[in-house]
C-alpha positions as CSV (number, residue, x, y, z in Angstrom):
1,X,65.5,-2.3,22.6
2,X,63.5,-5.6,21.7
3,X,61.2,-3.7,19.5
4,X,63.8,-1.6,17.6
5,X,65.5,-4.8,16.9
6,X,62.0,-6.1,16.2
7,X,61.2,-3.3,13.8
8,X,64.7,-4.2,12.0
9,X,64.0,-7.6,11.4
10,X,60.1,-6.7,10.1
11,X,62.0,-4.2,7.4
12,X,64.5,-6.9,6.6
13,X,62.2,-9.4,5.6
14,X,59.8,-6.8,3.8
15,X,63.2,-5.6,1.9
16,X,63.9,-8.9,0.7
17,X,60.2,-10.0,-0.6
18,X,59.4,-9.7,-4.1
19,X,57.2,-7.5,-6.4
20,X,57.0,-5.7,-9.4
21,X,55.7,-2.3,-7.3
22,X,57.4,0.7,-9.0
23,X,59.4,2.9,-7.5
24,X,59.2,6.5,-8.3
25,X,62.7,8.4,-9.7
26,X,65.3,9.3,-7.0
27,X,67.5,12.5,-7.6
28,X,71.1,12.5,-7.0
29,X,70.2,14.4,-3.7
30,X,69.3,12.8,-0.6
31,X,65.7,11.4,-0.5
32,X,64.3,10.7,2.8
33,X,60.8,9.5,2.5
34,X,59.1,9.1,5.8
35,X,58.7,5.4,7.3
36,X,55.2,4.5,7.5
37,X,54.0,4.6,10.8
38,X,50.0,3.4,10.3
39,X,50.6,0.7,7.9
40,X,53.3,-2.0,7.1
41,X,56.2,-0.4,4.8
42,X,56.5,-2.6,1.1
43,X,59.5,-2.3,-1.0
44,X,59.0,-4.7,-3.8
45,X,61.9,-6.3,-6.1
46,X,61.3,-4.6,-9.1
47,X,61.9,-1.6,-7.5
48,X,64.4,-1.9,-5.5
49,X,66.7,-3.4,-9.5
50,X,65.4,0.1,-10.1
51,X,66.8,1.8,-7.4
52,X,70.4,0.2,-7.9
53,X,70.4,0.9,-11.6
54,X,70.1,4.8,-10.8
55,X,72.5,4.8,-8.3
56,X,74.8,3.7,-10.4
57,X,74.0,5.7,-13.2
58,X,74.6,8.5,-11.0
59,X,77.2,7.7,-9.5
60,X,75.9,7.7,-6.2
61,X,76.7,5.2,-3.5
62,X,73.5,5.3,-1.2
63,X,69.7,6.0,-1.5
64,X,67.7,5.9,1.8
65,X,64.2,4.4,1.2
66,X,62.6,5.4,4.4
67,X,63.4,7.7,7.6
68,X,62.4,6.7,10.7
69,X,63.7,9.1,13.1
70,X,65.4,6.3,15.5
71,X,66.1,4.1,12.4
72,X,66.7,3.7,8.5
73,X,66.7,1.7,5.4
74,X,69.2,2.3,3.0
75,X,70.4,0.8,-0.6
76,X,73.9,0.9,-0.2
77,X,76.8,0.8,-2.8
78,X,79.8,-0.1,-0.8
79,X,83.0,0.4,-2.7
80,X,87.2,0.0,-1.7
81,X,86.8,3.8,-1.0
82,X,84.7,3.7,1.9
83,X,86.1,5.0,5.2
84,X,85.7,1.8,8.3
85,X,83.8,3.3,10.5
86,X,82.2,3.1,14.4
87,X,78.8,4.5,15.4
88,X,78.3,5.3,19.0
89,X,74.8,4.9,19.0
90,X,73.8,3.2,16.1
91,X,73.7,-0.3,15.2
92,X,73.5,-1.9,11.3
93,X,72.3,-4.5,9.7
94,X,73.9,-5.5,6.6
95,X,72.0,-7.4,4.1
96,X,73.8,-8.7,1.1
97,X,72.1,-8.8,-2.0
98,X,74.9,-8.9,-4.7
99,X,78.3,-8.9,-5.6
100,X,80.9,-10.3,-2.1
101,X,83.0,-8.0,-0.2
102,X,85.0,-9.3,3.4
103,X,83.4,-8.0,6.5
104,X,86.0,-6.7,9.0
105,X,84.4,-5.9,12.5
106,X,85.9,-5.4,16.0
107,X,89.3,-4.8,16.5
108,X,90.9,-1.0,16.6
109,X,89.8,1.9,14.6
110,X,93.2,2.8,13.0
111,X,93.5,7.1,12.9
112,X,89.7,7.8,14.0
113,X,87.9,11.0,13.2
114,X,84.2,12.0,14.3
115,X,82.4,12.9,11.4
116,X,81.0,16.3,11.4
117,X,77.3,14.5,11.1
118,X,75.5,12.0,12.8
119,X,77.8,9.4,15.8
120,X,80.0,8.4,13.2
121,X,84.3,8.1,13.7
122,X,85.9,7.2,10.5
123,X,89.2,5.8,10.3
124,X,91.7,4.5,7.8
125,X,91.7,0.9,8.5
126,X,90.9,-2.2,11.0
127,X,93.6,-3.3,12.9
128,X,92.9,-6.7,14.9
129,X,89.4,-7.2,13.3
130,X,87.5,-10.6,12.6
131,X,87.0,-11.2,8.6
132,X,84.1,-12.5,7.2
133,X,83.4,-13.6,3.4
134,X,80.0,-11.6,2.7
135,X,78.0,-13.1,-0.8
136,X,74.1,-12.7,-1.3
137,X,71.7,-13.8,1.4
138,X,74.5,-13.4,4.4
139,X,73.4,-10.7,7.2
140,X,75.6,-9.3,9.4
141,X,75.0,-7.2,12.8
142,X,77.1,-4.6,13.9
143,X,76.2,-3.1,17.3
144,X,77.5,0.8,18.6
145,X,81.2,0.6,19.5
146,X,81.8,-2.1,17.1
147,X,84.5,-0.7,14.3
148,X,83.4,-2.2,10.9
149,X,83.7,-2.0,7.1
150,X,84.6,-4.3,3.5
151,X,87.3,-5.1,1.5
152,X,88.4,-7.1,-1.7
153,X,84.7,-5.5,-2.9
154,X,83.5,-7.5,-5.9
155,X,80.1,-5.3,-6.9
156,X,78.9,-5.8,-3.0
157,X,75.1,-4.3,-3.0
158,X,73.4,-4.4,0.2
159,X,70.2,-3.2,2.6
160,X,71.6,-1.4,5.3
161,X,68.6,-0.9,8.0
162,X,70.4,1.6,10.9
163,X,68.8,2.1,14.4
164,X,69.6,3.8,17.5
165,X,70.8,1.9,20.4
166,X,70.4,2.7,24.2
167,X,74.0,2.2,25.4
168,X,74.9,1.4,28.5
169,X,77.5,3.0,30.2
């Protein structure tokens, strides 16, 4: 587990490292580039205003800029829309980059329904959960089993990096 959470923290910090590297066009459909697995991965600044610009342009809430298999890194739009969820054996790391939005994690998953994809449960709201302001440069760490989601959204942007979890039962 050390090493998935270790692979986390080495995208984070490449995520939030500047550049003016290009990145090529995204389509409105899902993209899921390959993480590297013989060399570092680089997402430069530039690129990544780039990305964020044609998401929302299109209208589209999420872009995922490398696929790992047991992990992810996203650009994520999070809006008032968006369904609290609970992963069962995933964990995420939020990154804000723009915009605030509250965190609400833990509590009770109010009206839960597994998503026909992936370990996801979405529900209609938090009851019971902890609130946290979120503004650029906070993190925060949801692990599996954790409900979790945002309100009073004020243009939140964030890097969400999702990884599988060994959960002990």
């Amino acid at each position: 587990m050390s090493r998935r959470i270790g692979l986390a923290t080495l995208f984070a910090a490449s995520l939030s490292a500047a550049s003016s590297s290009p990145v090529s066009g995204q389509t409105a459909a899902p993209v899921r580039p390959p993480a590297p697995t013989d060399k570092a991965g680089y997402w430069g600044a530039a690129g990544m205003q780039n990305i964020w610009k044609e998401l929302e342009a299109k209208g589209v809430l999420n872009n995922r800029i490398a696929e790992g298999g047991t992990f992810s890194i996203n650009v994520r739009i999070v809006t008032e829309k968006d369904a609290p969820l609970v992963h069962a054996n995933t964990a995420d790391v939020w990154i804000a980059v723009e915009g605030s939005a509250t965190a609400v994690t833990g509590g009770k998953l109010a009206d839960g329904k597994k998503r026909p994809t992936g370990d996801d449960e979405a529900g209609t709201s938090i009851a019971g959960g902890v609130e946290q302001p979120m503004k650029p440069g906070d993190i925060v760490y949801v692990p599996p089993g954790v409900p979790h989601g945002f309100k009073d959204v004020k243009g939140f942007r964030g890097y969400l990096i999702r990884f599988d979890v060994a959960v002990k039962k």
